[in-house]
C-alpha positions as a Markdown table, in Angstrom:
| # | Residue | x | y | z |
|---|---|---|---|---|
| 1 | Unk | 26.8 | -1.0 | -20.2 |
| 2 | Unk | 26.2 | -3.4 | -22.9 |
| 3 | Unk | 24.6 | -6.5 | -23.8 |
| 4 | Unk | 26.7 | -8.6 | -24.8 |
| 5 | Unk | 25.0 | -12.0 | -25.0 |
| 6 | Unk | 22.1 | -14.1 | -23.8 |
| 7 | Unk | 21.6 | -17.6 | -23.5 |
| 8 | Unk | 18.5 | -19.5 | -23.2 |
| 9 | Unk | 18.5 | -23.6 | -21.2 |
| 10 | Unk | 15.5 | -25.8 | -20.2 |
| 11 | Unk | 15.1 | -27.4 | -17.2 |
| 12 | Unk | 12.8 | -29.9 | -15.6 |
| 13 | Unk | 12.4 | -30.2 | -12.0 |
| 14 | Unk | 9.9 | -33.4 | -10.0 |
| 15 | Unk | 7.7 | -32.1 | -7.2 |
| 16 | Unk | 7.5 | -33.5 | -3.9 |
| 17 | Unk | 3.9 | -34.7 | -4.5 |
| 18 | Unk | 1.6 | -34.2 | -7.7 |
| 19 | Unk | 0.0 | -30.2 | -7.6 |
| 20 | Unk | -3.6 | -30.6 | -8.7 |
| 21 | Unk | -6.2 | -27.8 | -9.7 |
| 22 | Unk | -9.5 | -27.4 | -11.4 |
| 23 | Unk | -7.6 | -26.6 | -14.7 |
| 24 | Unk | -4.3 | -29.6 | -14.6 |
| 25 | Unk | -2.4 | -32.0 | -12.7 |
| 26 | Unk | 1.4 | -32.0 | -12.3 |
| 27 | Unk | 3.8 | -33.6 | -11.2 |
| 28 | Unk | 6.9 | -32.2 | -11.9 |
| 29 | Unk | 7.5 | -28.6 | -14.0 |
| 30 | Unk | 9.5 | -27.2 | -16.6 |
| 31 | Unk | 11.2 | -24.2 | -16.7 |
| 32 | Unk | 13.1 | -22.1 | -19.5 |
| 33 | Unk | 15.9 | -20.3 | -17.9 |
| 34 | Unk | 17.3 | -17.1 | -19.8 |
| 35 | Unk | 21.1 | -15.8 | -19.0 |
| 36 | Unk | 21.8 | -11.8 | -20.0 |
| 37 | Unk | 25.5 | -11.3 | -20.1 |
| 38 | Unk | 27.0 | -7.7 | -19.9 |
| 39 | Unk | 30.2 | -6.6 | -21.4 |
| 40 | Unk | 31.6 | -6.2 | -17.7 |
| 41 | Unk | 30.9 | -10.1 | -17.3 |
| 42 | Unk | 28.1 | -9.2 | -15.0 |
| 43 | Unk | 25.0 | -12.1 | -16.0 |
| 44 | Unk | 21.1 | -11.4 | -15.4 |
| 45 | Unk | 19.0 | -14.7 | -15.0 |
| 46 | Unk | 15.3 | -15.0 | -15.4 |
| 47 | Unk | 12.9 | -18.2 | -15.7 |
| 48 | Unk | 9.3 | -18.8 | -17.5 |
| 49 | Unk | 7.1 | -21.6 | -16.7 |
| 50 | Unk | 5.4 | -22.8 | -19.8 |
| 51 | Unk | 2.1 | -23.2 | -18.4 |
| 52 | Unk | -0.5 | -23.8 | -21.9 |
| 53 | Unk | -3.6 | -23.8 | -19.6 |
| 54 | Unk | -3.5 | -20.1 | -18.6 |
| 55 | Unk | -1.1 | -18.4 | -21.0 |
| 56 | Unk | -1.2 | -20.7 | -23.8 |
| 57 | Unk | 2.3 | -21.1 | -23.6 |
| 58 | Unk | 4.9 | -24.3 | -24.3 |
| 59 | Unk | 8.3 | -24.9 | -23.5 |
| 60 | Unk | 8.8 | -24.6 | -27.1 |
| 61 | Unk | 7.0 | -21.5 | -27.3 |
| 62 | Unk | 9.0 | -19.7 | -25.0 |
| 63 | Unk | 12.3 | -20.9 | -26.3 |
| 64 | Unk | 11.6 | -19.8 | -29.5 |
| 65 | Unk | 10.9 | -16.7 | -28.8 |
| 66 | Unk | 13.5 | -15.8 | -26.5 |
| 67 | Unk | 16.0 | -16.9 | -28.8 |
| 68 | Unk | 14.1 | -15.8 | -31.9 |
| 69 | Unk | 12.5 | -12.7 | -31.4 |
| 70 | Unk | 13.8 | -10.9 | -28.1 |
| 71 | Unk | 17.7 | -11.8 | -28.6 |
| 72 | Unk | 17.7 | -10.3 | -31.7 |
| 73 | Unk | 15.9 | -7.3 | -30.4 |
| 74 | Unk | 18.2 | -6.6 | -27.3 |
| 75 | Unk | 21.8 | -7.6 | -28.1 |
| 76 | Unk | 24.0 | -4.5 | -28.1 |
| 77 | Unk | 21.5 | -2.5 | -26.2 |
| 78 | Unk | 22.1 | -0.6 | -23.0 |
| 79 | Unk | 21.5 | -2.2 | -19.9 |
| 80 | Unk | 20.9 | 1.4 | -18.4 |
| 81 | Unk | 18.1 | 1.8 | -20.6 |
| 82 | Unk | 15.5 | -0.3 | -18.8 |
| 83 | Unk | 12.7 | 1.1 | -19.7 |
| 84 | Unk | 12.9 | 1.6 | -23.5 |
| 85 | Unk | 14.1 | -2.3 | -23.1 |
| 86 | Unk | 10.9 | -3.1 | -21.7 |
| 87 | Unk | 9.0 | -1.5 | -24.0 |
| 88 | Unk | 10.8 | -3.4 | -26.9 |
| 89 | Unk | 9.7 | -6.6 | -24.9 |
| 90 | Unk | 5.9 | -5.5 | -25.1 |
| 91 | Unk | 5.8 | -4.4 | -28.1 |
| 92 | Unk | 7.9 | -7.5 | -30.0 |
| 93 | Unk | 4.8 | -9.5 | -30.1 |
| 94 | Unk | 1.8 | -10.5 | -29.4 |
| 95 | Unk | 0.6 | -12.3 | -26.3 |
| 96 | Unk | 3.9 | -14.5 | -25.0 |
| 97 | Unk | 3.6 | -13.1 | -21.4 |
| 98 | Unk | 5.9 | -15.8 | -19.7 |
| 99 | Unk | 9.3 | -16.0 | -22.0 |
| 100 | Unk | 8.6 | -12.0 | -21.7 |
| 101 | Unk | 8.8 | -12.0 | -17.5 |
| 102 | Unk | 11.8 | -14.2 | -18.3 |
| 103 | Unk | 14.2 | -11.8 | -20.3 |
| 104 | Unk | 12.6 | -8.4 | -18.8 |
| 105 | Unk | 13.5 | -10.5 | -15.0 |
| 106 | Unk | 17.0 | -11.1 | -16.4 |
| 107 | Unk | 17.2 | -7.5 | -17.4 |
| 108 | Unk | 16.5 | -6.1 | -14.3 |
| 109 | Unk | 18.6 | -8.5 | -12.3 |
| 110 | Unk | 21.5 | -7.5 | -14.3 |
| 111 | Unk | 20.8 | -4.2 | -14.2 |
| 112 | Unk | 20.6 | -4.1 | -10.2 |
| 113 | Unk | 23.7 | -5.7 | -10.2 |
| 114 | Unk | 25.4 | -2.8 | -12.5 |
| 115 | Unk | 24.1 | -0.6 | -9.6 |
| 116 | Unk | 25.1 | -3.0 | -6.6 |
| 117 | Unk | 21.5 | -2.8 | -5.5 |
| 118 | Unk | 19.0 | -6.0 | -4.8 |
| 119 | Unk | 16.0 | -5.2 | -6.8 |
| 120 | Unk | 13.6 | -4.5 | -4.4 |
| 121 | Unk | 15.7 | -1.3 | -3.0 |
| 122 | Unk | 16.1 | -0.5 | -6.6 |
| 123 | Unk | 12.1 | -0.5 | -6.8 |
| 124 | Unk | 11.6 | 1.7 | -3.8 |
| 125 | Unk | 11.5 | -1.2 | -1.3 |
| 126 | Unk | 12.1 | -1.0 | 2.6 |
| 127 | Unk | 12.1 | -4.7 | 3.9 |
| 128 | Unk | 13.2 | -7.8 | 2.7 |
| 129 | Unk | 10.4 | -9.9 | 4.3 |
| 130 | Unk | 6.9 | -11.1 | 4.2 |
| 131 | Unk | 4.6 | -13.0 | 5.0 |
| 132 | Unk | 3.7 | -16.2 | 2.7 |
| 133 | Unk | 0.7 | -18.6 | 2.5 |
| 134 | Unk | 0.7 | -22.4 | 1.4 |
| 135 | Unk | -1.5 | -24.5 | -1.2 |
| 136 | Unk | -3.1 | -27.2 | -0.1 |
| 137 | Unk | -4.1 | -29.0 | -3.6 |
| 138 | Unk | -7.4 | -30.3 | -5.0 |
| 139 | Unk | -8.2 | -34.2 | -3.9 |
| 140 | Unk | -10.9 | -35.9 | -1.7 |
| 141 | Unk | -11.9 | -34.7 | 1.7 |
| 142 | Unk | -9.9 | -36.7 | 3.7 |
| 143 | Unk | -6.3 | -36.1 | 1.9 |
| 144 | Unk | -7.0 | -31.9 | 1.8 |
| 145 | Unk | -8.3 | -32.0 | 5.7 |
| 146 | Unk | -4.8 | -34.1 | 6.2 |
| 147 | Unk | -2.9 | -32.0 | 4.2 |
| 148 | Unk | -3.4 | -28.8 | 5.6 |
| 149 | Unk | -3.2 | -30.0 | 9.1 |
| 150 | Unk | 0.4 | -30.8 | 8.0 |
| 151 | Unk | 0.8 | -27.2 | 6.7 |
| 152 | Unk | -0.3 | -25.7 | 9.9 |
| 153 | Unk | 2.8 | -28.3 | 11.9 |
| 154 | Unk | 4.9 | -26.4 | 9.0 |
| 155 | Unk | 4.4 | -23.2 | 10.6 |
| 156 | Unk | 2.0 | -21.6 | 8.2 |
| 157 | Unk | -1.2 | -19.7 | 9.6 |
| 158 | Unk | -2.5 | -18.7 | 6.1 |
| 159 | Unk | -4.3 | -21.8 | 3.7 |
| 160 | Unk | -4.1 | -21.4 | 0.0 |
| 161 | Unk | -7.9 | -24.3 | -0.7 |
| 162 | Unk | -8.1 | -25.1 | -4.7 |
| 163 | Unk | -11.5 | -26.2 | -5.6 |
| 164 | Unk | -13.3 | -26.2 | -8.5 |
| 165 | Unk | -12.7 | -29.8 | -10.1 |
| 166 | Unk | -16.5 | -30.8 | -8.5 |
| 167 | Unk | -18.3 | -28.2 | -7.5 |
| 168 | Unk | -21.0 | -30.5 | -5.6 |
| 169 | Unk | -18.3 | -31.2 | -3.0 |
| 170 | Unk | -16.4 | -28.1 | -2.3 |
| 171 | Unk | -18.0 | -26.9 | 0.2 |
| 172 | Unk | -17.9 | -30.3 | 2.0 |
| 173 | Unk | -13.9 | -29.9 | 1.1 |
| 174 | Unk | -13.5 | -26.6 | 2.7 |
| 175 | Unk | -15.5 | -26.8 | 5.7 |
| 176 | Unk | -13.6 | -29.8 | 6.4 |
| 177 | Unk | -10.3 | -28.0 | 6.6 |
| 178 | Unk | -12.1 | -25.1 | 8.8 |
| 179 | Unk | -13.0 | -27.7 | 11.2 |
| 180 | Unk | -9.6 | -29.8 | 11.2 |
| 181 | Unk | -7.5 | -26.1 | 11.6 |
| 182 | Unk | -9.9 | -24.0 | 13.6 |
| 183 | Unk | -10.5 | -20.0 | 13.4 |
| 184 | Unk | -7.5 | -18.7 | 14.0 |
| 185 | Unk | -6.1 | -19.9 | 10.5 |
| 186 | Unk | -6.6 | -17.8 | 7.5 |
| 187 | Unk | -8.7 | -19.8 | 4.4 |
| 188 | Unk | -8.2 | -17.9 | 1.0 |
| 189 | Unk | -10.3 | -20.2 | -1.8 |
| 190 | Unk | -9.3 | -20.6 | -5.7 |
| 191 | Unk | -11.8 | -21.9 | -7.9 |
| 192 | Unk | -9.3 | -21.7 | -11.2 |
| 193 | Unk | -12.6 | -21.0 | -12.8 |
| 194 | Unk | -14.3 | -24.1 | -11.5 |
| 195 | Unk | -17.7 | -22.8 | -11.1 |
| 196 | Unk | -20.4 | -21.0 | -13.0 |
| 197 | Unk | -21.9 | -17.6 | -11.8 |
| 198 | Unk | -24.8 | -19.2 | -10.1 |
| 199 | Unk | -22.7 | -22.0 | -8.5 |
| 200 | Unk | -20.4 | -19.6 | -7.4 |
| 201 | Unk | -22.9 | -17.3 | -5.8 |
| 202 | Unk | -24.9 | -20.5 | -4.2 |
| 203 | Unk | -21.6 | -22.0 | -2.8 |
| 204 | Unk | -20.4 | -18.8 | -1.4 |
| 205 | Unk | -23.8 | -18.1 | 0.1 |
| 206 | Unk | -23.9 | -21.4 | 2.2 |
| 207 | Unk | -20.1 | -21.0 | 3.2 |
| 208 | Unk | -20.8 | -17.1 | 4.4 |
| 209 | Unk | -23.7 | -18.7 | 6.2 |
| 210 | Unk | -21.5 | -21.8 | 7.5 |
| 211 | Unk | -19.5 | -18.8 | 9.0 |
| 212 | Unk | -16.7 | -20.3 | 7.2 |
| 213 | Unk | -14.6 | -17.6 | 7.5 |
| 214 | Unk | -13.3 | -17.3 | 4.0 |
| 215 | Unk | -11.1 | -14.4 | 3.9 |
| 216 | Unk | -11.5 | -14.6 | 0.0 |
| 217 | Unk | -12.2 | -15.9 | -3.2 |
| 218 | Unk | -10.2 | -16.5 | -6.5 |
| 219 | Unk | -11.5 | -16.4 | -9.9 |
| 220 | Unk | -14.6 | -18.4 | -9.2 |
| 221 | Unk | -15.7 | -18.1 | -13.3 |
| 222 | Unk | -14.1 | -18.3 | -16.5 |
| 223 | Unk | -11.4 | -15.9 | -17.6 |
| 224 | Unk | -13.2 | -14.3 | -20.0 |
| 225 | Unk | -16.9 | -13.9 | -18.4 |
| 226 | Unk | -16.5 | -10.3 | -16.5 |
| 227 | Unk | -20.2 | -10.2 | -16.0 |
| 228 | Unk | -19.7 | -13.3 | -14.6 |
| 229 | Unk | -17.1 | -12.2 | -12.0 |
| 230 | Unk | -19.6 | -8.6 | -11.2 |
| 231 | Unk | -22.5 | -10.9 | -10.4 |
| 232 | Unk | -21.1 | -13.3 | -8.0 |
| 233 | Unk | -19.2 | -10.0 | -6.4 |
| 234 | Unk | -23.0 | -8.0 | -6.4 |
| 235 | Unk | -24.5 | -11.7 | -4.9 |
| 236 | Unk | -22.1 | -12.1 | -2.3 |
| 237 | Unk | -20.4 | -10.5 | 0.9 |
| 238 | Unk | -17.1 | -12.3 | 0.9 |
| 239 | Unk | -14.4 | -10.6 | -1.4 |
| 240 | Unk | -13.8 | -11.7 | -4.7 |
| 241 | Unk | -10.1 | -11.7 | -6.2 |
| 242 | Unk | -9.5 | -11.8 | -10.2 |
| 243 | Unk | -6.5 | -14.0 | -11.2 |
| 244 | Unk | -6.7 | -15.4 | -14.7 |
| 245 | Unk | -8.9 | -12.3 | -15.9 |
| 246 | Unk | -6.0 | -10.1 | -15.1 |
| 247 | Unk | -2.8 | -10.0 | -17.9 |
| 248 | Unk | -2.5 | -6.5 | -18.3 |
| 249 | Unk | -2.9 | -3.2 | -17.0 |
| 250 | Unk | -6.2 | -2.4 | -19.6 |
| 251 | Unk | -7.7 | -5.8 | -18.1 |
| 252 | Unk | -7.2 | -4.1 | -14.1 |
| 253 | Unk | -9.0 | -0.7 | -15.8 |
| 254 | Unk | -12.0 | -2.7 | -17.3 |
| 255 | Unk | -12.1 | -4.9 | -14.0 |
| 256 | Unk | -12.3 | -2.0 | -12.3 |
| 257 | Unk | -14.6 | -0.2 | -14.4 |
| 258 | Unk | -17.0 | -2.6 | -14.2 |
| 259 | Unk | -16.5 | -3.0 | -10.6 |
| 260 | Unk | -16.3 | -6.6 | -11.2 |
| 261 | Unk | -13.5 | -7.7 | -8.1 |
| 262 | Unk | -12.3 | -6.6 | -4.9 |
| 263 | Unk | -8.9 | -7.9 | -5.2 |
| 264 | Unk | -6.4 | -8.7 | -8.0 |
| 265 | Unk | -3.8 | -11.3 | -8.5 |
| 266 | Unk | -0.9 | -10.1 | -10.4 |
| 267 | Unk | 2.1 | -12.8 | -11.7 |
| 268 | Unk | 4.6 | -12.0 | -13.6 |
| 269 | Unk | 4.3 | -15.1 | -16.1 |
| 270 | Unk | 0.5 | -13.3 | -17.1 |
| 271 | Unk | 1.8 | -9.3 | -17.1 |
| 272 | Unk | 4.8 | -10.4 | -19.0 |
| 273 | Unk | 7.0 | -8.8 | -16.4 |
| 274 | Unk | 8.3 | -6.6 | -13.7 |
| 275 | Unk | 7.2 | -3.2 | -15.5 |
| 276 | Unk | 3.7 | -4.1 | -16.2 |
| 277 | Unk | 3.3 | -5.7 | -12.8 |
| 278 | Unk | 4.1 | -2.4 | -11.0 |
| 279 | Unk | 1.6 | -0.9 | -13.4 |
| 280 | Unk | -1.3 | -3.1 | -12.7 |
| 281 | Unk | -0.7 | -2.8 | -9.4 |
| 282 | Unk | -0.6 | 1.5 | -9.9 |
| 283 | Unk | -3.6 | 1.8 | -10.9 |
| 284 | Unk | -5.5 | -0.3 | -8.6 |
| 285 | Unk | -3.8 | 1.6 | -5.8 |
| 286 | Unk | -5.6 | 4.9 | -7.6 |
| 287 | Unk | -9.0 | 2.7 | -7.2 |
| 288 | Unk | -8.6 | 1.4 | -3.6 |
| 289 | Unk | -7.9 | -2.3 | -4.6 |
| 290 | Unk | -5.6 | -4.4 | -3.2 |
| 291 | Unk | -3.2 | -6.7 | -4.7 |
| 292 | Unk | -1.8 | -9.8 | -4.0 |
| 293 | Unk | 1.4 | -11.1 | -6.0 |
| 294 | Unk | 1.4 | -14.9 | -6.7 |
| 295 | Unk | 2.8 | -17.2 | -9.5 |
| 296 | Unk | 2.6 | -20.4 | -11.7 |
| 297 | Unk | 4.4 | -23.3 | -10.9 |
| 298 | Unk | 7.9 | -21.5 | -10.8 |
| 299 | Unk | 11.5 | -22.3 | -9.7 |
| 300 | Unk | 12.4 | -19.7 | -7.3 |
| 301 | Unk | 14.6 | -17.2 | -9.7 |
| 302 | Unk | 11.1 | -15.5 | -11.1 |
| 303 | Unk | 9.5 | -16.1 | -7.4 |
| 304 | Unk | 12.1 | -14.2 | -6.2 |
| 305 | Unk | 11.4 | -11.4 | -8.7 |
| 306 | Unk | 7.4 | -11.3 | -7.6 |
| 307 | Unk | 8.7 | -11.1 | -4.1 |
| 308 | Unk | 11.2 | -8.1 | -4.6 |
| 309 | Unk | 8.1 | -6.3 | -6.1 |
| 310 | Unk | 5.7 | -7.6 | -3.2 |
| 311 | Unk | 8.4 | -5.8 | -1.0 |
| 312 | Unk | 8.7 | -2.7 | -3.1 |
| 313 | Unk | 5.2 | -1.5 | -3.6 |
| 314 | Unk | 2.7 | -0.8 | -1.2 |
| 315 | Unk | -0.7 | -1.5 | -2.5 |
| 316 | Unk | 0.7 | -5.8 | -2.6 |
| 317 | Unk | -0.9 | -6.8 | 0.6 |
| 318 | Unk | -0.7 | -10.6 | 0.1 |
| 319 | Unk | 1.3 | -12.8 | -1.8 |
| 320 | Unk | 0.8 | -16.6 | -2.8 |
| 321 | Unk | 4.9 | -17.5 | -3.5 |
| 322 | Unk | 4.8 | -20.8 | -2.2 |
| 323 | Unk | 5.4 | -22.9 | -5.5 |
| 324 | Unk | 9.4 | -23.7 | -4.6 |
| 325 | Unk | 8.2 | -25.3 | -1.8 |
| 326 | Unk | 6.4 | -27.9 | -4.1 |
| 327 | Unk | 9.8 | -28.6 | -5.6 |
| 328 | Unk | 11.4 | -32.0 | -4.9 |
| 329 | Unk | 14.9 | -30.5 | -4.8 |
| 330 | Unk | 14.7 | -27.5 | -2.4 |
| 331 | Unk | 17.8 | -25.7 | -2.7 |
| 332 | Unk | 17.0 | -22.4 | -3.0 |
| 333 | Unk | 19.3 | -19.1 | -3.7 |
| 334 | Unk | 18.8 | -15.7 | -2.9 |
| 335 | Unk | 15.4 | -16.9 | -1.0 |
| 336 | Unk | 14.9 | -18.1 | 2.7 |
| 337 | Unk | 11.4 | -19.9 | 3.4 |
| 338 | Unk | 10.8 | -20.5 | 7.4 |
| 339 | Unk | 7.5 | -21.4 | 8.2 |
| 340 | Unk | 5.2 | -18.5 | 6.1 |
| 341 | Unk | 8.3 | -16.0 | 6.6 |
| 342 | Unk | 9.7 | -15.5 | 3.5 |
| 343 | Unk | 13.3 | -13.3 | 3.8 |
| 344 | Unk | 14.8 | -12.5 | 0.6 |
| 345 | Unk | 18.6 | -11.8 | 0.0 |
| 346 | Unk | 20.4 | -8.5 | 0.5 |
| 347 | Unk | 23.0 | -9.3 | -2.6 |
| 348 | Unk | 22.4 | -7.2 | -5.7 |
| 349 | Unk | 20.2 | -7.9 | -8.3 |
| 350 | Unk | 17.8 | -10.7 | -7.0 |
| 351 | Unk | 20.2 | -11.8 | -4.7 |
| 352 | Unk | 21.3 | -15.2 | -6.4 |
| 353 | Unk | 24.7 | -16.2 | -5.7 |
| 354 | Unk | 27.1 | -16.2 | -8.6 |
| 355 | Unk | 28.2 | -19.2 | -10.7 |
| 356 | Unk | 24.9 | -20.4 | -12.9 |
| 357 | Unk | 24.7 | -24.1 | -13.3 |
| 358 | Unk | 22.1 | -27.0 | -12.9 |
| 359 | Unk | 21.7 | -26.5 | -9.1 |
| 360 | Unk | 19.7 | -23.1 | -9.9 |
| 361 | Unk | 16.3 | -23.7 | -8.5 |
């Protein structure tokens, strides 16, 4: 089964409020849509979200090389022959993780569609549910405490707290929220690389002692700084999750080599797709680490790919797939979001409804 064409648009989409973090501020995002038409009319869709903080990576970027470098590559190939057309993605160039997600998604949703399976049955999957957490942004005290007392009315029991913007008051930040939403919710914390190694040790030593009740925490140092990440781990009790130290499967083996984490965050945009994903999350299976699947801010066609795989392989324990829900515009295909429950189509491929246009979110 052929390829017969492929098709790259750009999109921009408003959020419902500005998303802020330790590394940027938005408030609405773009995302580069890619379309892989078969010779039996079947069509594959996939997204990128330029995102220049974390993978270097512009709108322009990613257009160019979809429409540059992969077309060229993968025209006239056979859909059938996933594999060898993901290694052709790798190996096309260097870096350009996100516009590679987006044709290697397209790919696959094309190809479960040729075999009249949704992708996550294709992957090995059982269920087409889980269980989802929500953000509540970086701002002052008052506005986080209020906003995830909103979440909790939403129906969400799991808190998603970015800090990192001024270390001096996250701890005030997060023990807020504790009080406002009690024990019973779970608190994960991302830093987005906020802190140093010693602030990250001394703020995570006063919230263990708080009794904060931090079920974990996300890339409290820089990307690069792996020393960094092993001392805070050796320092402290509460487990620590790489996110932005984590692209590919050689950065999970020196991670865990070093014995640096105790989780990792895998996303598509950073592993440059589906096949290096299920790699990553391989081998820290072999090690005894767990994984959580997340994303950048995304439209829900590549969040629906990350949760087909957080459905498909075992060793993904939590995901962090709550970025449609920041979306303005909230109509979704092939995804259902009630509360945290996530429930993900039983149509082929990744479940989107035929008939691509500018309503695909």
């Amino acid at each position: 089964m052929i390829i017969q064409s492929i098709q790259v648009q750009t999109e921009v989409f408003p959020l419902r409020k500005p998303f802020k973090t330790a590394l940027r501020t938005a408030t609405e995002i773009e995302n580069v849509f890619v379309y892989v038409q078969l010779e039996d009319g079947i069509v594959g869709v996939g997204a990128a979200a330029p995102t220049l903080a974390i993978t270097g990576e512009s709108k322009e970027s990613i257009e160019a090389i979809l429409k540059t470098v992969l077309t060229p590559l993968l025209l006239g190939r056979d859909i059938r022959n996933i594999n060898e057309l993901s290694l052709i993605i790798e190996r096309s160039c260097v870096a350009n993780t996100s516009a590679k997600a987006a044709m290697e998604i397209a790919l696959y949703d094309a190809l479960c569609q040729h075999l009249n399976l949704p992708l996550y049955q294709y992957l090995g999957g059982r269920t087409n549910q889980l269980k989802n957490d929500m953000t509540v942004s970086v701002g002052t005290v008052d506005e986080m405490s209020h906003d995830a007392s909103q979440i909790i009315k939403d129906g969400f029991s799991i808190l998603k707290i970015k800090v990192g913007k001024d270390w001096t008051r996250d701890i005030e930040r997060i023990m807020a929220i504790r009080e406002r939403v009690g024990n019973d919710i779970t608190l994960r914390v991302d830093a987005n690389q906020g802190w140093t190694p010693r602030q990250a040790v001394s703020i995570i030593q006063e919230l263990e002692q708080l009794n904060s009740k931090i079920e974990l925490i996300e890339q409290p140092v820089q990307a690069g700084d792996i020393d960094g990440l092993k001392f805070v781990k050796q320092n402290v009790k509460t487990p620590i999750m790489a996110d932005e130290s984590l692209f590919s499967p050689q950065d999970a083996m020196r991670l865990i080599k070093e014995d640096a984490v105790d989780l990792l965050n895998i996303k598509l945009m950073k592993t440059g797709g589906i096949r290096r994903a299920l790699q990553i999350a391989d081998i820290a299976e072999r090690a005894n680490i767990p994984c959580m699947i997340g994303s950048m801010m995304e439209t829900s066609v590549s969040v629906l790919a990350a949760a087909h795989i957080a459905t498909a392989h075992p060793n993904i324990q939590k995901i962090d797939l709550d970025a449609p829900l920041w979306l303005k515009i909230q109509d979704f295909d092939g995804i259902e979001f009630n509360g945290d429950e996530v429930h993900l189509s039983s149509l082929p491929g990744l479940g989107l409804h035929r008939g691509f246009s500018k309503s695909l979110r």
